[in-house]
C-alpha positions in Angstrom: 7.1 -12.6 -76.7 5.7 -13.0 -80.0 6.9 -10.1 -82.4 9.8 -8.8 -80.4 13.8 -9.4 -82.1 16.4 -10.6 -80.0 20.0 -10.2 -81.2 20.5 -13.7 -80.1 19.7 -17.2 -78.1 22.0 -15.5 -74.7 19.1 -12.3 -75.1 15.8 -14.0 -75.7 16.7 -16.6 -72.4 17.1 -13.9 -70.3 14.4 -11.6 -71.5 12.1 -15.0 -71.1 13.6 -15.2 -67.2 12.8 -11.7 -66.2 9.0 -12.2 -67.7 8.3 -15.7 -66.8 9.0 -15.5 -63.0 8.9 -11.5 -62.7 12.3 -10.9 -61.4 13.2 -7.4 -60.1 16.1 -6.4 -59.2 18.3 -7.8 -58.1 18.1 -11.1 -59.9 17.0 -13.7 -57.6 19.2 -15.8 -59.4 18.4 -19.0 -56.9 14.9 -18.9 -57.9 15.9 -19.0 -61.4 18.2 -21.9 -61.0 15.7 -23.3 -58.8 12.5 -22.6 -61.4 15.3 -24.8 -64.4 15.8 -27.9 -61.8 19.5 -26.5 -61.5 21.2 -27.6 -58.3 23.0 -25.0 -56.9 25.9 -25.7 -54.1 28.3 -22.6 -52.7 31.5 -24.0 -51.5 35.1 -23.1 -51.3 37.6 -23.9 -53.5 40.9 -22.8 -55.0 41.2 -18.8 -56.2 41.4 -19.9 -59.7 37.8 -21.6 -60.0 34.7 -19.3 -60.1 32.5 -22.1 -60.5 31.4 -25.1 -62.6 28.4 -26.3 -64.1 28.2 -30.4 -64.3 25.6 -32.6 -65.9 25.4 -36.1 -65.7 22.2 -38.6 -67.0 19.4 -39.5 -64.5 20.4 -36.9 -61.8 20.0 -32.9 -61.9 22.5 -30.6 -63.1 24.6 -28.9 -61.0 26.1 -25.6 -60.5 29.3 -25.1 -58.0 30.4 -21.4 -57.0 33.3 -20.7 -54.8 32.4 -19.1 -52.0 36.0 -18.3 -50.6 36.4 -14.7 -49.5 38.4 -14.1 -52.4 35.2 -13.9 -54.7 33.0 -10.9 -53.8 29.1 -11.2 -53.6 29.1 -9.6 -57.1 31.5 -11.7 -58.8 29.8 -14.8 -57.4 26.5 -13.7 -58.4 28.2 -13.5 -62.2 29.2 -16.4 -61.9 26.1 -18.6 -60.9 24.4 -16.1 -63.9 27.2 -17.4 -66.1 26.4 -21.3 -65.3 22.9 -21.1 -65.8 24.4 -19.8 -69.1 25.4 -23.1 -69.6 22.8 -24.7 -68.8 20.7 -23.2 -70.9 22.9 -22.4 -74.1 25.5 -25.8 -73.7 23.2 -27.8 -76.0 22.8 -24.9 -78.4 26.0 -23.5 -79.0 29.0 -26.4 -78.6 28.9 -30.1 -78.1 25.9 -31.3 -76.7 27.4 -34.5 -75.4 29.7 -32.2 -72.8 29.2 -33.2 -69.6 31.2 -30.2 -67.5 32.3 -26.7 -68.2 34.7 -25.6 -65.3 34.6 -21.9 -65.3 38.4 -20.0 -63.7 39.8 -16.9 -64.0 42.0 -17.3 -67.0 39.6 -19.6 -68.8 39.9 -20.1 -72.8 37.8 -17.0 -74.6 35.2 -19.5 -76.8 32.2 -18.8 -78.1 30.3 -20.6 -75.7 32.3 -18.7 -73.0 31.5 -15.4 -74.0 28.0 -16.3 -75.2 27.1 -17.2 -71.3 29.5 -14.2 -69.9 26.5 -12.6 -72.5 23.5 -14.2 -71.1 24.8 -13.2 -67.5 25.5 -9.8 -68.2 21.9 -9.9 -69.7 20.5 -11.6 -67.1 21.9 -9.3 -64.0 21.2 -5.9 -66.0 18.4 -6.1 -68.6 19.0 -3.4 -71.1 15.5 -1.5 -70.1 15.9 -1.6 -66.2 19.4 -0.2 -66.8 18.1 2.4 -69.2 15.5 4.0 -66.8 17.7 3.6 -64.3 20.5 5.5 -65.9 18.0 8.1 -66.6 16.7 7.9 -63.3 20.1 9.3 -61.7 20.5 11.4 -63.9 21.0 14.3 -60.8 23.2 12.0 -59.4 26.2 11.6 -61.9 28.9 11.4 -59.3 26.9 8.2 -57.2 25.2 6.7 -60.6 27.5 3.5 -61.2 27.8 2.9 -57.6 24.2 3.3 -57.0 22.9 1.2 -59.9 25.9 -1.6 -59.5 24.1 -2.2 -56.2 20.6 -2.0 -57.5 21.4 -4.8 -59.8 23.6 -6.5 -57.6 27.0 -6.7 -59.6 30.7 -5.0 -59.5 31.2 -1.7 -60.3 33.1 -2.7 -62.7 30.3 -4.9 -64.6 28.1 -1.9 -64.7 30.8 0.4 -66.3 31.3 -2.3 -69.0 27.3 -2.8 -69.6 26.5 1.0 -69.8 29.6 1.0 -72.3 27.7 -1.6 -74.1 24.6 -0.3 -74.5 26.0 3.2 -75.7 25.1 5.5 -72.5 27.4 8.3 -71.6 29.0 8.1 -68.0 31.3 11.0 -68.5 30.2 14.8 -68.9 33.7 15.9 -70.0 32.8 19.5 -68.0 32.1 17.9 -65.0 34.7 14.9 -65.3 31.4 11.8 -64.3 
């Protein structure tokens, strides 16, 4: 990794996850929670909690995602990408000392929050995967976000907002996608 820039801490942890165990997609995100001691338990709570990540001393962390039918596959792979977020970036970004980070639908906007919504997005579709994949289906304009949305294993939605991000062009004005 020596020599390559990362815009920031959220980038290099995911670029270090997809080299270090070899991921393809999509993200076996259990082996990565696995590979960082992370417990990970899938129960059902209310509709307003996604998930929470809790860390207490002599014990392993541990990451909760609701599995209630309300939350698709897709949004709760997001949201087990976004607590290993905080597992990872907690210590770095806010109070180190903070023991739980409960994660819901109309959670505050901090920097921490958006750093591991970052790291997620990052860790789901890595910028070059999603490149040569866009590329890839090119032929296929009408299919492409649906195709590659499954391919990485997030919302439709998600992969919208990430090509958005990384500046490629869904929309051939002449052919309206």
């Amino acid at each position: 990794m020596s020599g390559l820039h990362f815009e920031d801490e959220a980038e290099r942890l995911a670029y270090k996850a997809w080299r270090t165990l070899k991921l393809e997609p999509p993200a076996d995100l259990d082996r990565v929670a696995e590979k960082l001691g992370l417990v990970v338990e899938y129960r059902e709570f209310v509709p307003q909690i996604d998930g929470f990540y809790l860390r207490l001393p002599h014990t392993p962390p541990i990451i909760a995602v609701n599995s209630s039918y309300v939350k698709p596959l897709e949004r709760r792979r997001f949201t087990l990408a976004h607590e290993i977020g905080h597992h990872l970036l907690a210590r770095r970004i806010s109070n180190p000392e903070r023991l739980f980070f409960l994660d819901t639908e109309r959670g505050r906007r901090s920097v921490l929050e958006r750093a591991c919504d970052r790291f997620a997005a990052l860790l789901l579709m890595p910028e070059d995967l999603v490149r040569s994949y866009f590329a890839e289906l090119e032929s296929n304009r009408s299919k492409r976000v649906a195709v590659m949305a499954s391919r990485f294993g997030v919302s439709t939605w998600a992969m919208r907002r990430r090509l958005r991000e990384l500046g490629l062009n869904l929309w051939d004005k002449r052919r309206g996608g």
